[in-house]
N, C-alpha and C positions, 0 to 999 in steps of 0.2 A: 340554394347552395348547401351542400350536405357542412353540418357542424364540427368543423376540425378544432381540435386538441391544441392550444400555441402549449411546449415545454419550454422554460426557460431554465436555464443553465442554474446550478448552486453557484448563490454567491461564495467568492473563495475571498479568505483573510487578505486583506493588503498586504503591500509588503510595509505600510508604516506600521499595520495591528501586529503584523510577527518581529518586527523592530521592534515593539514597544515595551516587551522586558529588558534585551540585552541592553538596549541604548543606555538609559540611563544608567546602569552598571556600569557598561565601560566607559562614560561620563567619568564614575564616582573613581574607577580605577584610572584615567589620567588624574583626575585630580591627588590620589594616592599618591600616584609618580611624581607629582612634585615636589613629594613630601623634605627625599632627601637635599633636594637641592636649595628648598627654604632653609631646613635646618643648619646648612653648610653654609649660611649670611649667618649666623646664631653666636653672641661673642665669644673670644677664643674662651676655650676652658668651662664651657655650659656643658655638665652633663648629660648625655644622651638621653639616658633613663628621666631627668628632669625636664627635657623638653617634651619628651611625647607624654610626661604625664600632665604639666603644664596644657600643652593642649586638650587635652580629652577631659579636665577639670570646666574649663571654660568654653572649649565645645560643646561637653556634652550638655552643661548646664543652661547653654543656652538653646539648647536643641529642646531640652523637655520645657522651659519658657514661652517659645513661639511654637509649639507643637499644639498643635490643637486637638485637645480632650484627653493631653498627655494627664493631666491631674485625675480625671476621672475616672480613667482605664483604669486600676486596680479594682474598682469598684464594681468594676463591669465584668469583672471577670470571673468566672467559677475559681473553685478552689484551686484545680489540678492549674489554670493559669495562670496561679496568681505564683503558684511553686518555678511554674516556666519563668514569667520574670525575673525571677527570683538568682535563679538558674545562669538566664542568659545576663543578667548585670554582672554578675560573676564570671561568665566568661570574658565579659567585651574587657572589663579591668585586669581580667589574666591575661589578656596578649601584651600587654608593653611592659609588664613583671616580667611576663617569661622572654619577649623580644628581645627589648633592650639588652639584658643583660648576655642574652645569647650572639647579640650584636659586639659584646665585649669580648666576649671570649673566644670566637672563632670570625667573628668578621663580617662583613657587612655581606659578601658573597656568600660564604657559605649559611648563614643564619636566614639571609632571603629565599636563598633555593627550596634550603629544607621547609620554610613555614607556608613559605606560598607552593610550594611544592606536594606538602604534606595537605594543606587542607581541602582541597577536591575530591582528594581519596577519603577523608576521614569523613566530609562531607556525604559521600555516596554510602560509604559505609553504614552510619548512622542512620540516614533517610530509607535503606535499605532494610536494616535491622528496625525499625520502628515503624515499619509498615508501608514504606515506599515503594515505589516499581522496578525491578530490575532496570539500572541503565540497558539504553539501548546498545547495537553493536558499532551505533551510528557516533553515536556520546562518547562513548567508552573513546573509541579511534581519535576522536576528538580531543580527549580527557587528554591520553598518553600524549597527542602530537603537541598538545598545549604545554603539561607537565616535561618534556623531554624539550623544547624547544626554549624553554625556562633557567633550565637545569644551565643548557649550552651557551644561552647567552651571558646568565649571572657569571658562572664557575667557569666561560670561555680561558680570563689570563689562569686562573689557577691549574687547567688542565694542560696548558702548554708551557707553564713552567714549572719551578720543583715541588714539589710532592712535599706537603709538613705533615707533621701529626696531627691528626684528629681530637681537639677537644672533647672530648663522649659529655661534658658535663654541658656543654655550650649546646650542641649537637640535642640534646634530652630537650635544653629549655625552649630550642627554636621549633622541638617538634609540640612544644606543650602551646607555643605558639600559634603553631598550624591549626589544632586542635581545638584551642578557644577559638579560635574565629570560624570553623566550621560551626561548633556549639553554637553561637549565640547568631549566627545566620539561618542556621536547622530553625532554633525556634523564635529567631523572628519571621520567617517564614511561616512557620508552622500557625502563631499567631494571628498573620494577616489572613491568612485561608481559610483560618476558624471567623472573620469577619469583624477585624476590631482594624480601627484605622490606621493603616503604618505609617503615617506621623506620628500619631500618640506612640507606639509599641515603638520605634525608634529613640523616642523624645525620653519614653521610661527607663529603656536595657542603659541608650548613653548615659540620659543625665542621673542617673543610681550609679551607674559605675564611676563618673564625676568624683564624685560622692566619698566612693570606695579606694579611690585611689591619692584624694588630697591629703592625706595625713603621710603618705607616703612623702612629698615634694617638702614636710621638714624634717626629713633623715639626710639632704642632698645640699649643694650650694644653690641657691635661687637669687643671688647677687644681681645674676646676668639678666635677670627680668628688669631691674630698676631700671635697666637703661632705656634708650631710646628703640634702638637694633633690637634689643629682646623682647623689647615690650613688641614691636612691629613683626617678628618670626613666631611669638604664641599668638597674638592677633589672626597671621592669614593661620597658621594651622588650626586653629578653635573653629574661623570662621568660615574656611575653605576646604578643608580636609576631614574636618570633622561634621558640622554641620550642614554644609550643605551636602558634601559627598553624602554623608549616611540619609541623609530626607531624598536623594536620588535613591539611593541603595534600595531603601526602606518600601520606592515606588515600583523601583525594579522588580523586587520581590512578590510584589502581587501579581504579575505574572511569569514566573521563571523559578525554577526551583531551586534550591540554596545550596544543590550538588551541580549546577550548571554557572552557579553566580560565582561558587567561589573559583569556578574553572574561569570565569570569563575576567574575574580580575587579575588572570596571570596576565592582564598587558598592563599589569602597574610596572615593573621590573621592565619594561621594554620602554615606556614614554621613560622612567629615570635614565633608562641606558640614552637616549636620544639626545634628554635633555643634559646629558652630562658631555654629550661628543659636541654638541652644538655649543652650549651656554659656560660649562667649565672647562674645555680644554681637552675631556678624557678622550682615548683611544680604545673603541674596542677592534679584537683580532677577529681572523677568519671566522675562527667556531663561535665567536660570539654573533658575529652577524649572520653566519648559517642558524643559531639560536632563533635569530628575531625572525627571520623567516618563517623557520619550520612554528614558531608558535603565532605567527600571525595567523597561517596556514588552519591552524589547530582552533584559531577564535572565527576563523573564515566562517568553517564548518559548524560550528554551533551558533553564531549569532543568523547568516543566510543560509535555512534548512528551507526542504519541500514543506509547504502548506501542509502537509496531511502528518508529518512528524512531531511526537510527541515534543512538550513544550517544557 
């Protein structure tokens, strides 16, 4: 019998291996979304700014704790990453400086849109400028359906009812918002790529910023922690929003770029809108529910891509 050739087919990615960046992402962003609606159990008259820092104190410190070779990583690191650390603890502590307070002065609506709104473009930007690949036209289409579908669901009551003034100073802080959380996604990303463990690189940006922001929590009232209620609302946020969402995030990140990540957590702002019509009572309008659509739409398209599109 003459000697035939068998050609067997290339294997192609699963669809669990092309899951296996976004998933735990948007894991980490439902877990985000329920940030608001813990906080809103939180006793009367706790301030905002004190519970997210409250949490990200005892989150993150217990995240660089059970983070394994979180101690050792400085050590491991060359110079230029030890500056990255450095860098990104600083960011992750600037987003609820610049949040919260941007949550004061213009709103819970408008301060979400702009930070979660702003950080995917800051993100591509960045990753862009420091030697990243052009998004695709595929991402990009993506990017906008996510980002606009965001925008419609948050800001839905505010665009169908009256028109107030624009806080510019709220407005600055929510974008300085958007900004740190792209930063310190870039280069924990950038980190895990370079081959250092994203527990540890996780375990270091959070529990440093921990760190950085508890002196802050006595310029504020912290009564409300004594209690029972307060003590049980920075419990799950330490140990659910912060710790384990970012040990997802942190996993996510080794495969998914940090200009796709922080596009994929625009469904945090969509589980809060859910869990707010279901569990407290709220009502969203037309445009808000066209909102959650078009950005469902938007994470459709970048978590279920063709096998051969970049990642």
């Amino acid at each position: 019998m003459p000697n035939r050739t068998i050609s067997l087919p290339l294997a192609r990615p699963s669809r669990a291996g092309r899951l296996g960046g976004p998933a735990p992402i948007l894991v980490s962003a439902v877990l985000w979304g329920t940030t608001g609606t813990a906080a809103s159990l939180a006793p009367a008259g706790a301030p905002a700014a004190a519970i997210g820092c409250a949490g990200l104190t005892l989150g993150g410190l217990l995240l660089f704790l059970i983070s394994p070779g979180a101690r050792s990583l400085p050590a491991a690191c060359t110079r230029g990453e030890r500056w990255l650390l450095v860098l990104g603890a600083l960011a992750v502590a600037g987003y609820p400086v610049t949040f919260y307070p941007a949550v004061a002065r213009t709103g819970v609506a408008v301060a979400t849109v702009i930070a979660l709104g702003s950080a995917p473009v800051f993100a591509g930007l960045l990753s862009w400028l420091t030697g990243g690949a052009r998004p695709t036209a595929r991402r990009a289409a993506a990017t906008g359906a996510a980002v606009l579908g965001c925008a419609l669901l948050v800001l839905g009551p505010e665009l169908t009812g009256t028109a107030t003034p624009m806080d510019l100073t709220g407005v600055a802080l929510a974008t300085g918002g958007g900004l740190s959380y792209a930063v310190y996604s870039l280069i924990g990303g950038r980190l895990i790529t370079h081959g250092h463990p994203s527990d540890a690189v996780m375990g270091v940006l959070f529990g440093t910023a921990g760190l950085l922001v508890l002196p802050l929590l006595g310029y504020v009232d912290t009564h409300w922690l004594t209690t029972s209620r307060g003590a049980a609302v920075t419990a799950y946020l330490a140990l659910f929003t912060v710790c384990l969402a970012y040990r997802l995030f942190g996993h996510g990140l080794r495969h998914t770029s940090a200009s796709m990540a922080t596009t994929l957590t625009l469904a945090e702002p969509a589980v809060a809108a859910v869990l707010g019509v279901t569990l407290l009572g709220e009502h969203l309008t037309t445009a808000s529910w066209c909102g959650l659509a078009v950005l469902g739409t938007g994470l459709v398209l970048l978590t279920v891509r063709p096998a051969d599109a970049e990642g």
